[in-house]
N, C-alpha and C positions, 0 to 999 in steps of 0.2 A: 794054683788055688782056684776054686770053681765061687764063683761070683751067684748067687740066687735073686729070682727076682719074683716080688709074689705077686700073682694075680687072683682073683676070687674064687678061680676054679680050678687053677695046675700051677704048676713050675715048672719057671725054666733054669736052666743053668744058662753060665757066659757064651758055652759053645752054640746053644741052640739058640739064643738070644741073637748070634751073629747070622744068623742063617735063616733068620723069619722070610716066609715069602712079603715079596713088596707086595703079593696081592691080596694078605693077611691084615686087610685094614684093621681090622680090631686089635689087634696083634700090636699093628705100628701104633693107633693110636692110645693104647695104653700105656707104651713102653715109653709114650710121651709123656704121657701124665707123669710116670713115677720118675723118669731122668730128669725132669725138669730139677724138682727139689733136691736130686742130687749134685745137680751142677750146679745149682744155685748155692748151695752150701756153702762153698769157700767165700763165694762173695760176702756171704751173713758176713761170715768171719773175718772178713776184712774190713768192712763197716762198721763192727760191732766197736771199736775205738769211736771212729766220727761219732756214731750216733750217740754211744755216753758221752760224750765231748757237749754235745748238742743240748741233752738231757739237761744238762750240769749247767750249761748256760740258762736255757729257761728257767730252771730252781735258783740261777742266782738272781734274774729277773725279778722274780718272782718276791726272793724275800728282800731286795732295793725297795720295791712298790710297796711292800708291807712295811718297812723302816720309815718311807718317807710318808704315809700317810701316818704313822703312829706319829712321826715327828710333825706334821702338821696340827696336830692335836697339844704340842707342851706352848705354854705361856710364849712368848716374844719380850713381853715385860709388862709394866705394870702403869696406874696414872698416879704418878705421886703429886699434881695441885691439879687443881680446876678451878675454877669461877665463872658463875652462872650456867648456862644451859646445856650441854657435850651429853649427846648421845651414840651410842654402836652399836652398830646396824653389824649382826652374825646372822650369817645362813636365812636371810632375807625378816632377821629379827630385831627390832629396835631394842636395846637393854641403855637402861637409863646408866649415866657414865657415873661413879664414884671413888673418891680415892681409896684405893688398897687394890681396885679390882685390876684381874687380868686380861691383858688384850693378849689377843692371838692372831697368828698369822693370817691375813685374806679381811681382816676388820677392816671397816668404812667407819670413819670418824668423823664426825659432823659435830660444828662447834658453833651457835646460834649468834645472835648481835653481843656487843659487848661481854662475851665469854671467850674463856680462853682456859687448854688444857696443856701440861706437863706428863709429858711419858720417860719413865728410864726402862731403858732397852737391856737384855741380858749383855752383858759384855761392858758396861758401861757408858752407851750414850743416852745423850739424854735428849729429846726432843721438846717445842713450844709450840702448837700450833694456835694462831692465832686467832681472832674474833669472823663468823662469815668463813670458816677454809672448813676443805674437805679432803683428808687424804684417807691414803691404802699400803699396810705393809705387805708390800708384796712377796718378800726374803728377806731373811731373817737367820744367816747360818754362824754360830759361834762355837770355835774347836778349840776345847782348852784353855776358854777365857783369851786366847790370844789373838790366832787366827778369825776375824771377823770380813759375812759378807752381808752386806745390805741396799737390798732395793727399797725404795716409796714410791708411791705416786702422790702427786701435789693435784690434784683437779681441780683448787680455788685455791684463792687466799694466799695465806703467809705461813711459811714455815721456818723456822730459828734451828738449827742443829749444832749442838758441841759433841763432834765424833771423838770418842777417847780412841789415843791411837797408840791402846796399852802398851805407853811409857816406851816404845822403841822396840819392844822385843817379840815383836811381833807384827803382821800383816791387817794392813784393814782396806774395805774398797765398801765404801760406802757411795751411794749413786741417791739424785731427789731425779727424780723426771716430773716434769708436766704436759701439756697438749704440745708446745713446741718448745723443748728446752730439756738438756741432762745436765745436771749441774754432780761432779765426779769428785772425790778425797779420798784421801787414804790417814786424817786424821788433822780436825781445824776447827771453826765457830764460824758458822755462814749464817745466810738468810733466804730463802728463795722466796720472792711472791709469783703468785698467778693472776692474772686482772683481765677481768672480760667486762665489755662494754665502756669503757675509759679509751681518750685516745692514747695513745702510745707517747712517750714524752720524747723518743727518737726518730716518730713517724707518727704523726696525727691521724694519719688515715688510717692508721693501723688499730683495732678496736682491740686486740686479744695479744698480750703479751707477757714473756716474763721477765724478772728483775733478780739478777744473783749478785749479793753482798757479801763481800766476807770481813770478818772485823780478826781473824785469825789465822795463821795459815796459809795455804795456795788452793783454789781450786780448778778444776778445767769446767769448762762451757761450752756446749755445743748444741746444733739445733737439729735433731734427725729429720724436721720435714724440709730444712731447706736446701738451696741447689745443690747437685750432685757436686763432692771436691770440694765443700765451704770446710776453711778449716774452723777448731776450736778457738777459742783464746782463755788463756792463762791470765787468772784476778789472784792479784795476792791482797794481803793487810789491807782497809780503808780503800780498798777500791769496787768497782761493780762493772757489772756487763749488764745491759738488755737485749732481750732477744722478740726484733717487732715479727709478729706472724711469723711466716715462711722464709724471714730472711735471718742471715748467718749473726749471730750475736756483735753487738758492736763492740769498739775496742775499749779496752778496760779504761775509765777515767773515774776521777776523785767521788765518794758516795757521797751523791746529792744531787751533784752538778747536772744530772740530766732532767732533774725535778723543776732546779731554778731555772732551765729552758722550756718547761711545758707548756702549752699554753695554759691560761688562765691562773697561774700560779701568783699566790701573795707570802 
């Protein structure tokens, strides 16, 4: 079978194709140009999997980033009490805080002297943040009512949490962090404060510290800024940890007892 090859001004067949003069430079370098896309051909065709492979991954990118910003957008939960002053601050907006209203994911909650707000969370917990505190719901994931995951940040003050830890049949990982301190459950009634400018009741020199209580439950405690290897410790029921500065949480002892060592204490 005779093979054609078209150039702008003649044809060749297979035979004369093999017999070009080498001195036939127009010749060779045409017959460049068009062999190229011929051998290149099969490669298409063997790429053409990867590259829809490829495709398919970026469109699933694609619609993850569109899920997770749409989900960034539903409630997290709601303030069911307040008293006196609680405002949040969205998208660099102060919205005066009321009960019915919805907080959402990335809120900054700021709660003035002698007020204090009450949050319930989708899934069932329920938060207290106390008078002076500032926190951040940072995550916020609930599958089915069961499976529950949640971040805070604590950057002042007190926070109170009863994680519901739907009844057994299911998963919860609830996390408080502060500047130095992750206070971790999977479903209990803690307390975490944040205290800056006070000395430390464990370390006097120590001006910036936190304090995890649990009145229910187990929780772990750890300090991500301090030495490399410090491990956690484990508070259950009526017990507490502090964590001074940079150092590893102390070992869990009865709540109070490190108050009635403070200085200055009556």
């Amino acid at each position: 079978m005779t093979h054609w090859i078209a150039y702008p001004h003649k044809m060749r067949n297979q035979s004369e194709r093999d017999v070009v003069d080498e001195n036939d430079e127009w010749g060779v370098e045409r017959f460049r140009h068009v062999a190229h896309p011929c051998a290149t051909a099969p490669l298409k065709a063997a790429l053409a999997p990867a590259l829809g492979r490829s495709w398919s991954l970026v469109l699933l990118a694609v619609l993850l980033l569109v899920v997770s910003v749409a989900n960034s957008d539903e409630p997290v939960g709601s303030i069911q009490e307040l008293r006196g002053t609680v405002e949040v601050f969205r998208a660099a907006k102060a919205i005066a805080a009321a009960v019915g209203i919805f907080v959402m994911l990335g809120d900054r909650i700021e709660t003035r002297a002698d007020s204090e707000v009450t949050l319930m969370l989708r899934g069932g917990t329920r938060l207290m943040l106390g008078e002076d505190s500032t926190m951040i719901i940072d995550r916020h994931f609930v599958e089915n009512e069961t499976h529950i995951q949640t971040t805070m940040r604590l950057l002042l003050g007190k926070l109170r949490s009863w994680v519901n830890d739907t009844g057994g049949g299911g998963s919860v990982n609830f996390e408080v962090h502060t500047p130095n301190g992750v206070a971790a459950v999977r479903g209990t009634d803690f307390e975490v404060d944040f205290i800056e400018g006070k000395p430390c009741p464990a370390d006097p020199s120590c001006l910036r510290y936190t304090t995890v209580g649990v009145y229910q439950g187990v929780v772990v405690v750890a300090n991500p800024t301090g030495p490399a290897g410090s491990p956690p410790v484990t508070v259950t029921a009526g017990y507490e940890t502090t964590i001074p500065c940079e150092s590893p949480p102390t070992p869990p002892s009865r709540w109070g007892a490190e108050e009635l060592r403070a200085p200055g204490y009556h």
